[in-house]
C-alpha positions in Angstrom: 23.1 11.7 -3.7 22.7 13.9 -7.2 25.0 13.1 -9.4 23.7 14.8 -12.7 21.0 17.0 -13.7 19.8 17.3 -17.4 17.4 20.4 -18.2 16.1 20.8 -21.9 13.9 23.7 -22.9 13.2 25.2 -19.5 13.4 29.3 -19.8 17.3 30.2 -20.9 18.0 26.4 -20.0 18.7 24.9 -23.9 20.5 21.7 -23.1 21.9 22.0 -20.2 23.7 18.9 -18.3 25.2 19.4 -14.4 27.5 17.1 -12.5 27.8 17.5 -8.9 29.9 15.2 -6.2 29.7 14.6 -2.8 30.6 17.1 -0.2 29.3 21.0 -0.5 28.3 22.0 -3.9 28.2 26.0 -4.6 26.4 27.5 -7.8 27.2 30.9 -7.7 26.5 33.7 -10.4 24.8 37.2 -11.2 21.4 37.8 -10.0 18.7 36.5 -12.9 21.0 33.9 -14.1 18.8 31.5 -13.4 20.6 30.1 -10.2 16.9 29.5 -8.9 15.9 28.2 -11.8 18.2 25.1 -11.7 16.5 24.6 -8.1 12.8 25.0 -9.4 13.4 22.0 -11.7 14.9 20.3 -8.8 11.3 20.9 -7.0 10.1 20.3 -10.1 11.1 17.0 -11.3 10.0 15.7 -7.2 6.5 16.7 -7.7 7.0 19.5 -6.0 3.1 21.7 -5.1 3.7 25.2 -6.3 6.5 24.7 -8.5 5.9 26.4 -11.8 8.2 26.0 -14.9 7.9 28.3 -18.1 9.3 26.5 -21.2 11.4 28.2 -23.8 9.9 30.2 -26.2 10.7 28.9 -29.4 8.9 25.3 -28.0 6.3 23.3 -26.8 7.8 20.7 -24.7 11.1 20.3 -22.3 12.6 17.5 -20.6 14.5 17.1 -16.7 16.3 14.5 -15.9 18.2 13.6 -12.2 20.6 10.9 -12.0 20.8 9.7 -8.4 23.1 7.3 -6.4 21.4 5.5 -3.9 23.7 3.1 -2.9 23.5 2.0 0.5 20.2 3.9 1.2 18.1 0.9 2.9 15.0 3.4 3.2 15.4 4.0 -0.7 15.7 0.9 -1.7 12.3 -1.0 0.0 10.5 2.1 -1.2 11.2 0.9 -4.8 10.5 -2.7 -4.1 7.4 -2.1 -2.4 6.5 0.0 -5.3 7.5 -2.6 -7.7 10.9 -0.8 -9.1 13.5 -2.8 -9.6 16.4 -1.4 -7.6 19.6 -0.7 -8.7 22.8 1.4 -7.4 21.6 4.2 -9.8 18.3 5.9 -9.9 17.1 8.2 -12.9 13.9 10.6 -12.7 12.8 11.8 -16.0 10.0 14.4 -16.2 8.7 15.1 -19.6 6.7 18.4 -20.0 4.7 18.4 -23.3 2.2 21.0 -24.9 0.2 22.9 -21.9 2.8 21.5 -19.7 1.7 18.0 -19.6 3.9 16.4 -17.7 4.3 12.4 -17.3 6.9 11.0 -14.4 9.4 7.8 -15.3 11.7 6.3 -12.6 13.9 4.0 -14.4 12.2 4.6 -17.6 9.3 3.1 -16.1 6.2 5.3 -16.0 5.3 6.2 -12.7 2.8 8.7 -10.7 3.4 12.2 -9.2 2.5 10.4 -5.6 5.0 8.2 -6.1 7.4 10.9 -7.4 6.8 12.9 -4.2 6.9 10.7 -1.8 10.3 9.3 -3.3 11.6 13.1 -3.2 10.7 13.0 0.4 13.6 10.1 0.6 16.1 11.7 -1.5 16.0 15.4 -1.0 15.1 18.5 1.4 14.5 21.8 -0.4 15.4 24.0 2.6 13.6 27.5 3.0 10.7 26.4 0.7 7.2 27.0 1.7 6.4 23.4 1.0 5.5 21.4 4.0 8.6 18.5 3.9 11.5 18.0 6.2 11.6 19.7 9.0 9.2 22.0 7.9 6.4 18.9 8.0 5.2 19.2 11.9 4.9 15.1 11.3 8.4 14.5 10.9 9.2 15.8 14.7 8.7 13.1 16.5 10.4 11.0 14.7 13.7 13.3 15.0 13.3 13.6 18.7 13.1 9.9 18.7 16.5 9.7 17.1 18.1 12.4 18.9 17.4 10.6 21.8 17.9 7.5 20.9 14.2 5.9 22.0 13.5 3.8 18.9 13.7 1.2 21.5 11.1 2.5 23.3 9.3 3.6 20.6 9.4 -0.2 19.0 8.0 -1.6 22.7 5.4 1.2 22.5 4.5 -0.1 19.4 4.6 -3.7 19.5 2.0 -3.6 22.6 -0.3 -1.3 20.5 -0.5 -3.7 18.1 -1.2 -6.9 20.0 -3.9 -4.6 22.2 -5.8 -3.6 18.3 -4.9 -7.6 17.1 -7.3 -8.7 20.5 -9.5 -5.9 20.2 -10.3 -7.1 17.1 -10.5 -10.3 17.8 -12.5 -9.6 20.9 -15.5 -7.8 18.3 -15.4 -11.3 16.2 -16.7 -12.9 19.5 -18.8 -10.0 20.5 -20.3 -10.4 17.1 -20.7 -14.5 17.9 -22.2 -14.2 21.2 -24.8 -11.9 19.5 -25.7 -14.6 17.2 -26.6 -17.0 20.1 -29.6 -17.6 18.7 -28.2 -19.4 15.7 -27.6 -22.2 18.2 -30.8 -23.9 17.1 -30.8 -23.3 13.5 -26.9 -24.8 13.6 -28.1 -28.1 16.0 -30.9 -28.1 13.6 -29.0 -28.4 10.4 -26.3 -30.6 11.8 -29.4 -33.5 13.1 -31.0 -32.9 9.4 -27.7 -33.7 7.8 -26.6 -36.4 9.9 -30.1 -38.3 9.5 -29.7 -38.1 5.5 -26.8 -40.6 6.3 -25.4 -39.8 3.3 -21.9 -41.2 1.8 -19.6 -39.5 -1.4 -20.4 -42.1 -3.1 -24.6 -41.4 -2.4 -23.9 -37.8 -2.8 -22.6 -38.1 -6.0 -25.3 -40.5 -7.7 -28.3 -39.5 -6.4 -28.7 -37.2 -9.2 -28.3 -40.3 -11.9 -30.4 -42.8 -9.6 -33.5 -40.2 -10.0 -33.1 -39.9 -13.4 -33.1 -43.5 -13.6 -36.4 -44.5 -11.0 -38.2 -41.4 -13.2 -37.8 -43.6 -16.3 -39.0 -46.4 -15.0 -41.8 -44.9 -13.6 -42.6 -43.4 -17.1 -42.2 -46.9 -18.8 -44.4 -48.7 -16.0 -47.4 -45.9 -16.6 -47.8 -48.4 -19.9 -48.0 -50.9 -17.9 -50.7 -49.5 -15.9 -52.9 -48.2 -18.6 -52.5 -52.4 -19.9 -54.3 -53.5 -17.5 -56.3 -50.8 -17.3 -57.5 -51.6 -20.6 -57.1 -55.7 -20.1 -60.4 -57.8 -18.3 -58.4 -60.8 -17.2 -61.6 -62.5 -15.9 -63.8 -61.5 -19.2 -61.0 -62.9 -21.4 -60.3 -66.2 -19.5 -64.1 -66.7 -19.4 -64.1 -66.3 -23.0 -61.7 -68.6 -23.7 -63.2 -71.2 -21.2 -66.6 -71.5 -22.5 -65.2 -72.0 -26.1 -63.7 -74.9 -25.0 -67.1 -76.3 -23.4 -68.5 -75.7 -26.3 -65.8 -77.1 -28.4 -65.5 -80.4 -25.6 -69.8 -81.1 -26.2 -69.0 -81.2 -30.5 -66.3 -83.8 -29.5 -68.2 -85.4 -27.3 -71.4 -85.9 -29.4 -69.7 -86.9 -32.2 -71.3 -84.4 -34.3 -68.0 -83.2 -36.1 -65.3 -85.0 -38.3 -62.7 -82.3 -38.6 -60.0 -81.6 -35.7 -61.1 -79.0 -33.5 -59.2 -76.6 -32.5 -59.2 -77.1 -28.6 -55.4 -77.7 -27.9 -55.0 -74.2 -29.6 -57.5 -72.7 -27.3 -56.2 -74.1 -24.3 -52.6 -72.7 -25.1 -54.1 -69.2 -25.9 -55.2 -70.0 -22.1 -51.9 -70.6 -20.8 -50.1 -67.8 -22.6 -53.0 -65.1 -21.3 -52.2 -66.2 -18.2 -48.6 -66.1 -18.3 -49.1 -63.1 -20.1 -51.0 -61.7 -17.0 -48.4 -62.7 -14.8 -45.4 -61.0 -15.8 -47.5 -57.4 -15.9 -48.6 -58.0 -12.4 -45.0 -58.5 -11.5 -44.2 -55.2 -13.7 -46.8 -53.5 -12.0 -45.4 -54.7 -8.4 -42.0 -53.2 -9.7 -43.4 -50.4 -10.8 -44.9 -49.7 -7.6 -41.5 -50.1 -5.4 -39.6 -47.7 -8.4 -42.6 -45.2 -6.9 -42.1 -45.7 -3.5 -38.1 -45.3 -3.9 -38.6 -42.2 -5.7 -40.4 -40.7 -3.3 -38.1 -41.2 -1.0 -35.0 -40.7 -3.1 -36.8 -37.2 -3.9 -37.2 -36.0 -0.4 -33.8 -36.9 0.1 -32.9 -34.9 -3.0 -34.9 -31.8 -2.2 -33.5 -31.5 2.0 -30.2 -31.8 0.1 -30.7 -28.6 -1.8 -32.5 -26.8 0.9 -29.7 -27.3 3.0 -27.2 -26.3 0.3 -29.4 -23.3 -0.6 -29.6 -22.2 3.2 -25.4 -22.5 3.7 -24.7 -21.1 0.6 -22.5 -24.4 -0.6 -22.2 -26.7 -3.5 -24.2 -30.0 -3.5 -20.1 -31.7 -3.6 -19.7 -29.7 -0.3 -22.1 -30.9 2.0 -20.0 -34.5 2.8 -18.0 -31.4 4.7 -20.8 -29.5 6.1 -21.4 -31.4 9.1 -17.7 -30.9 10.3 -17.8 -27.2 9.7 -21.2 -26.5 11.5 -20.0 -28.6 14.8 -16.7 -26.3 14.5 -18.8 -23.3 14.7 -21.5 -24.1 17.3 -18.5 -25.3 19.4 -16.6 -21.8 18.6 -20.4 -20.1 19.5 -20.8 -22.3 23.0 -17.2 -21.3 24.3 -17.6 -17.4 23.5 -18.4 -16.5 26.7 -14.9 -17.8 28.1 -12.9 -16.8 25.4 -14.7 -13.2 25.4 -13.4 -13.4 29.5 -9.8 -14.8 28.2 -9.3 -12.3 25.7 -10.4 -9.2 28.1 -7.9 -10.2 30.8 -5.3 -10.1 28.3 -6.0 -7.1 26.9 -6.3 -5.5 30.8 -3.0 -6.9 30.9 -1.1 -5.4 27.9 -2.9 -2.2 28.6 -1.3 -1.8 31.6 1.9 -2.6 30.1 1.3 -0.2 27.4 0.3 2.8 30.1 4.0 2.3 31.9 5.4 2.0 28.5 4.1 5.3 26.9 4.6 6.7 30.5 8.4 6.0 29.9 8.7 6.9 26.4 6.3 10.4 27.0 9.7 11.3 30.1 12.5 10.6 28.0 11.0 12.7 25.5 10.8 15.8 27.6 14.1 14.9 29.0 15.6 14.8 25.7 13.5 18.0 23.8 15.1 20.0 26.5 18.9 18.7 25.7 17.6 19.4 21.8 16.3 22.8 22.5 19.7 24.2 24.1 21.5 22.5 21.1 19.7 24.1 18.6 20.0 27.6 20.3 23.8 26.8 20.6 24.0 26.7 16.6 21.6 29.3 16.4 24.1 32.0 17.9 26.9 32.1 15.6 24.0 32.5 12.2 23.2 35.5 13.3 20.1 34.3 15.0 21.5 35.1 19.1 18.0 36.3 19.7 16.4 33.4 18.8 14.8 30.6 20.8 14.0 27.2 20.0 11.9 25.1 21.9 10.4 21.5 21.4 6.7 20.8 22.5 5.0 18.3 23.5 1.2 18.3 23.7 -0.8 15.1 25.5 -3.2 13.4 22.9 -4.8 10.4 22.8 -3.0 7.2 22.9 -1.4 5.7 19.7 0.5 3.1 18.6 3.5 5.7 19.0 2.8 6.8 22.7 0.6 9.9 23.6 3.0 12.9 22.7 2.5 15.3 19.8 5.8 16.8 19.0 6.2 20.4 17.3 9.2 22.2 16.7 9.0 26.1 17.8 10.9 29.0 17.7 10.9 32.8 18.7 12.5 34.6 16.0 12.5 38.0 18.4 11.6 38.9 21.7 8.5 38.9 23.0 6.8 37.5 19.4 5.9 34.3 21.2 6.9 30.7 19.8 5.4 29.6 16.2 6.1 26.3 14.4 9.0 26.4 11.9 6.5 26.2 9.2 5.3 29.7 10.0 8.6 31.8 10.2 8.5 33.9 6.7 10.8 31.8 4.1 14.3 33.1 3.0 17.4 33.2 4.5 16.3 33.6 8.0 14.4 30.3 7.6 17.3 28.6 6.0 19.5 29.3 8.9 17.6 28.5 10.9 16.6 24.9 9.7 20.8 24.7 8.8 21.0 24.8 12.6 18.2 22.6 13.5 19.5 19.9 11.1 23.4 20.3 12.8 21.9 19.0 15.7 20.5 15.8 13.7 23.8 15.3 11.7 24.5 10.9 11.3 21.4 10.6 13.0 19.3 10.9 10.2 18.3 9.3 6.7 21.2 10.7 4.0 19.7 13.0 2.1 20.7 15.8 -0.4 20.3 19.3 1.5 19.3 21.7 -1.1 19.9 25.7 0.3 18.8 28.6 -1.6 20.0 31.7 -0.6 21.0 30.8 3.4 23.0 33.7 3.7 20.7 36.1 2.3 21.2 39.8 4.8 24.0 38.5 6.3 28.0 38.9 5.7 31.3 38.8 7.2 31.8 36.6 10.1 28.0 35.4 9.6 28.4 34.8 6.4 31.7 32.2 7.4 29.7 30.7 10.0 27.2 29.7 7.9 30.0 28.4 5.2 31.4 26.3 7.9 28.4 25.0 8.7 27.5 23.9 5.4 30.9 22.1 5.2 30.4 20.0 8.5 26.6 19.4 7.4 28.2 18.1 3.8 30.4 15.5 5.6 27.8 13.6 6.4 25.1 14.4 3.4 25.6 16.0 0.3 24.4 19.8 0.4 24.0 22.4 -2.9 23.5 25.4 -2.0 22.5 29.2 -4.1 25.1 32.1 -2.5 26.2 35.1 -3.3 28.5 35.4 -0.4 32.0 34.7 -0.8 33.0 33.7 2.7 29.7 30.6 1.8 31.5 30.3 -2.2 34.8 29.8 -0.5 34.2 26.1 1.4 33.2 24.5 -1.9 34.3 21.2 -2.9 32.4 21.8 -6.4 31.7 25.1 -7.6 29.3 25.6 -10.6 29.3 29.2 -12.2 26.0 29.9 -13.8 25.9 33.1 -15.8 23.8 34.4 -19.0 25.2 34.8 -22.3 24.3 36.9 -25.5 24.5 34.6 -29.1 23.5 37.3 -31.2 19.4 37.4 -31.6 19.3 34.9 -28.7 20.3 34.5 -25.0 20.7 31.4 -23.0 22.0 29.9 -19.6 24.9 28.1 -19.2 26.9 26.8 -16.1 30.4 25.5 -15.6 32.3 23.9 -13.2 35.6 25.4 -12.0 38.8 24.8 -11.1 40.9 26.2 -8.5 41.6 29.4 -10.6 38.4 30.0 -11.8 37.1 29.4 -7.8 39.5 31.9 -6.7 38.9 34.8 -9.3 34.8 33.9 -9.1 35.4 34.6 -5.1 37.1 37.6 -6.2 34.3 38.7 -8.5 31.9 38.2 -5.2 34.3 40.5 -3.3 34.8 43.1 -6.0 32.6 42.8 -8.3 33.2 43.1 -12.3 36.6 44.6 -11.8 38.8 42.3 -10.1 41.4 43.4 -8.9 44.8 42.3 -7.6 43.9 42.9 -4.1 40.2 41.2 -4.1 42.2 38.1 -6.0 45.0 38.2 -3.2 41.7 38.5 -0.6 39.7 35.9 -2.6 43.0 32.9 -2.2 43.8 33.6 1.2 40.0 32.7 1.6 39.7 29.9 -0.4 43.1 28.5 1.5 41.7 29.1 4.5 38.4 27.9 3.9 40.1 24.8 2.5 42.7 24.1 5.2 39.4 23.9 7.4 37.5 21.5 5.1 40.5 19.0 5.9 
C-alpha cells in the first residue's frame, strides 16, 4: 500500500509531500493541474518504459520518493530477500534525477537497478489504462488469473511437479547417453586401473619417492668417483711393484751384503693397506652399482606416476584415490545400458501421468474461462460497456511445465469488430473500465496491490459515472485504489480526497495538493457539479451525494 509520496523539482511540483490511506483515494482538481503528473512520477519512480518527467525550470536535478507498507505481502517480502534487501514492514523507493535526467534507483537507501525497480513495481502497483504491457494488460499474467479464479493451483502444482521429475530424468538420461557413447574408454579405464595397481604403491611410497631419487641420484654422483679410481688405479701393476721390491730387498738380507735395516716390514704393510685399500672400493663400486639398478627402477616408477597423473588430470597426492574412482566409473560405464532401460520406463511412466494430468488441468480451464467470461460481461453492463463482450482463449501449444494451454484475455468493444487482446483496445477511459471490471471478477483472489486509475470515467456521467464509483469502492475493500476523476458521482465514494490545483506566487506558479475534510469534500463535489460558482443548490446536491455515497461505503 502507498502511504506517502514525496516529489521535488518535477514541473510545478516544488516540494511536494502526499499521504494517502487505505480504502479509495480521489485526487481531483482543474484540468492541467498536474493530476497526471502526480501519476507520471508514480510510473516514474517504478521504472516505468515511456514515462518522461520534465524538471523545473529553475534546476538541474529532482527527487521522488514512495513510502510503502508491505506488511503481510509474502510475494513482496521473498522478492527482497532473494534480491538481497533486507525486509522490513516499510518499504522506501527513492529515484534521484540529476543533470540530463540521470537517474539512479535506491530501495531502502540501498542502491539498486531499474530491473529490479520494475519488476518490484510489478508487485506493488497496477497503472490501469496505461499503454505499458503490466497487469492485465501483460497477455502472460492470464493464465495465472484463470488459475486462481478457478481455483486449479492444485492442478497446476501436480502439472508441475511431473514436468519437473520428466526434465530431472531427461537429463539424467543424456548423462548416460553421453556414457554409453564413451564405451570405448572401457580399455583405456581397465588399462589405467591394472597400471596403477601393479605400481603397488602405499602413502607412505607416494609421498617419498620424490626424496628417495634425490637421494639414489647423489649417490650415484659420488660413486662416479669411485669409478674413475679405479679407472685410473692398476691393482695388479702396483701389487707387482711392491712384490718384487721385497725380492729384492729379501736377496740383500739374505747375502748379507747390507748392515742398515731394510725397509721390508714397511713395504709389506704398504702391501696390506693397497689391498685393503682395494677392497673397500670394490665394495663402493658393488654399491654403487645396486644405487643404479634401484634408480632405474625407482625412475620408471616415478615417470608412470606422472604419466598417469598428467593423463587424469590429478595431483601426484591424488593418485592413492585414483584407483577407487576409475573402478567407480567403469562400473557406472558397464551398467549404462540397464540404467538407460530403467530411467526410460520411468520417464514412459510419468509421461503418461503428465498427459492425463495436463488433460485435466487443459478441461477445467475451459470450464472455468467460460464461468469468467459471463462474469466479466456481468460487470461490464452497468460501465457503460453493454455492448461489450469478453471472452477467455485458450490456444493448444506445446507441453510445458504449466500444461499445454495459452491463455489470452479478449474482448469486442462493438459489434461485429471481432475479439482483440486487452492490450490492443485504444487506452483511456474505455480501457480503464474495462480492466475495473475484469479485476472485480479477481477481487481476494489476487496478490494486494495498489490500483492506480487515471481518468476511468472519462465520456461517461450520471448513473455510469456512480457505477463506476461504486465499483471503485468495492475494489478498494480489498486493495488500495487512487484514482484521477473529474466526475463527482466517482469524487463522492472517497475515503481520502486530495485537491490538487495551481497557484499564482507573484513571478512564479507552482502545484500544490491538499487533503480535505468533510466540508471541503462536499463543496469540491459541488465545484464538480457547478463549476466556479457554487451555489447553494449544487452544495445541497453535492451532500446528499456524498451521504449517500457514504451510507453505501458502510
Amino acid at each position: 500500500m502507498l502511504k506517502k509520496l514525496f516529489v521535488q523539482n518535477i514541473l510545478l511540483l516544488e516540494n511536494l509531500e502526499l499521504e494517502f490511506t487505505s480504502g479509495l483515494n480521489v485526487l481531483t482538481g482543474e484540468t492541467g493541474a498536474g493530476k497526471s503528473i502526480l501519476l507520471d512520477c508514480l510510473g516514474y519512480l517504478f521504472g516505468k518504459k515511456n514515462t518522461r518527467i520534465e524538471l523545473g525550470s529553475k534546476t538541474d536535478s529532482a527527487l521522488i520518493i514512495g513510502e510503502f507498507q508491505i506488511q503481510g505481502s509474502d510475494v513482496i517480502e521473498q522478492f527482497l530477500s532473494e534480491k538481497g534487501f533486507p525486509r522490513d514492514d516499510n518499504l522506501i523507493l527513492r529515484q534521484n534525477i540529476g543533470p540530463n535526467k540521470k537517474r539512479r534507483a535506491f530501495l531502502n537507501d540501498l542502491p539498486c537497478s531499474l530491473d529490479t525497480v520494475r519488476d518490484l513495481g510489478g508487485l506493488i502497483v497496477d497503472l490501469n489504462g496505461q499503454s505499458e504491457e503490466q497487469g492485465l494488460m501483460n497477455t502472460k499474467t492470464h493464465r495465472g488469473l484463470l488459475d486462481v479464479f478457478g481455483n486449479l493451483q492444485w492442478h497446476v502444482k501436480k502439472v508441475e511437479k511431473s514436468w519437473t521429475e520428466i526434465a530431472k530424468l531427461k537429463k539424467l538420461l543424456d548423462t548416460e547417453y553421453k556414457k554409453k557413447d564413451s564405451v570405448e574408454n572401457i580399455d583405456f579405464l581397465e588399462k589405467s586401473i591394472k597400471e596403477i595397481a601393479e605400481l603397488e604403491l602405499d602413502q607412505v611410497e607416494l609421498d617419498s619417492i620424490d626424496a628417495r631419487r634425490d637421494d639414489l641420484k647423489k649417490a650415484i654422483r659420488r660413486n662416479l668417483g669411485i669409478a674413475d679410481t679405479f679407472k685410473n688405479l692398476n691393482r695388479d701393476l702396483v701389487e707387482e711393484s711392491i712384490l718384487n721390491a721385497i725380492k729384492s730387498l729379501e736377496k740383500l738380507k739374505q747375502r748379507g751384503d747390507i748392515d742398515d735395516s731394510l725397509p721390508t716390514d714397511i713395504f709389506y704393510s704398504a702391501l696390506e693397506y693397497f689391498s685393503q685399500a682395494c677392497e673397500l672400493l670394490e665394495r663402493l663400486k658393488e654399491k654403487s652399482d645396486n644405487s643404479e639398478q634401484q634408480l632405474i627402477e625407482i625412475e620408471d616408477c616415478y615417470h608412470s606416476i606422472k604419466r598417469i597423473c598428467r593423463t587424469h588430470n590429478v595431483q601426484q597426492d591424488q593418485i592413492s584415490n585414483l584407483q577407487a574412482l576409475l573402478e567407480g566409473e567403469l562400473d557406472s560405464i558397464k551398467g549404462v545400458d540397464e540404467k538407460i532401460k530403467e530411467i526410460e520406463k520411468e520417464i514412459c511412466v510419468l509421461e503418461n501421468q503428465y498427459k492425463q494430468e495436463v488433460a485435466v488441468l487443459s478441461n477445467e480451464r475451459h470450464k472455468f474461462s467460460s464461468k469468467l467470461d459471463q462474469k466479466v460481461e456481468k460487470e461490464l453492463k452497468p460501465l457503460k460497456l453493454e455492448l461489450a463482450k469478453f471472452k477467455t482463449d485458450i490456444s493448444m501449444i506445446d507441453n510445458a511445465k504449466f500444461g499445454c494451454d495459452h491463455i489470452c484475455f479478449t474482448t469486442e468493444i462493438n459489434p461485429g469488430a471481432g475479439f482483440k487482446p486487452l492490450n490492443k483496445i485504444a487506452s483511456g477511459g474505455e480501457l480503464s473500465r474495462f480492466l475495473l471490471a475484469v479485476k472485480l471478477c479477481f477481487l481476494s483472489k489476487n496478490n494486494k496491490k495498489t490500483q492506480i486509475f487515471d481518468e476511468i470515467d472519462r465520456g461517461v456521467g450520471g448513473a455510469t459515472a456512480s457505477a463506476i464509483g461504486k465499483r471503485l469502492l468495492q475494489l478498494s475493500k480489498h486493495e488500495q485504489v487512487l484514482v484521477v476523476t473529474h466526475s463527482p458521482q466517482v469524487a463522492a465514494y472517497s475515503d481520502n480526497h486530495l485537491k490538487v490545483e495551481k497557484i499564482n506566487l507573484g513571478n512564479s506558479t507552482k502545484t500544490k495538493v491538499d487533503t480535505l475534510n468533510q466540508e471541503r469534500i462536499v463543496r469540491e463535489i459541488a465545484r464538480m457539479l457547478s463549476g466556479e460558482l457554487i451555489t447553494s443548490e449544487a452544495l445541497a446536491a453535492a451532500e446528499t451525494l456524498r451521504r449517500s455515497s457514504r451510507m453505501e461505503a458502510s
